[in-house]
C-alpha positions, 0 to 999 in steps of 0.5 A: 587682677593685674599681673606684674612683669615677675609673674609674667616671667615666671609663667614664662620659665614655667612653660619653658619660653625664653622671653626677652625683657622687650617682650615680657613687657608687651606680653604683660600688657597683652595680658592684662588687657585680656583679663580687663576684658574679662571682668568687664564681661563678668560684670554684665548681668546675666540673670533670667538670661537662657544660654544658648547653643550657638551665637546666631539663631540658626536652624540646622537645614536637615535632610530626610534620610533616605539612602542615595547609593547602591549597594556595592558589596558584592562588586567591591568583595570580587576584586578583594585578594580574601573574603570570607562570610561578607568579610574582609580578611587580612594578613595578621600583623600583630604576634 
């Protein structure tokens, strides 16, 4: 379904574009290019096709989860200006 230079005009003022009649014009074409395309790709069968997640076969490399860092709780609460049962406490800054 084609789209005339009218409409292209209108979806134009209705997104608040100013647009010349120039580029009305390349803009008609661009855009009915794109909508060829998609009815070509609707016209590709895709019957007993399985959808797939991603457009190569990739498998995610997974990592065991095991922890790499120490626990520096205590060293990061001992500079804190207020803490109090493990938590930090902070000024009160909505009335």
């Amino acid at each position: 379904m084609p789209l005339s230079l009218e409409e292209v005009k209108r979806i134009a003022h209705l997104a608040r574009l100013e647009i010349s009649e120039a580029e009305a014009a390349q803009t008609l074409g661009q855009l009915n290019d794109i909508f060829r395309l998609i009815e070509q790709m609707q016209a590709v069968g895709t019957e007993g096709i399985e959808p797939m997640s991603h457009a190569q076969d990739v498998v995610m490399r997974l990592r065991e989860d095991a922890v790499t860092e120490s626990d520096q709780r205590a060293r990061l609460q001992s500079v804190a200006p207020q803490v109090e049962a493990g938590l930090y406490l902070v000024p009160k800054v909505i009335e």
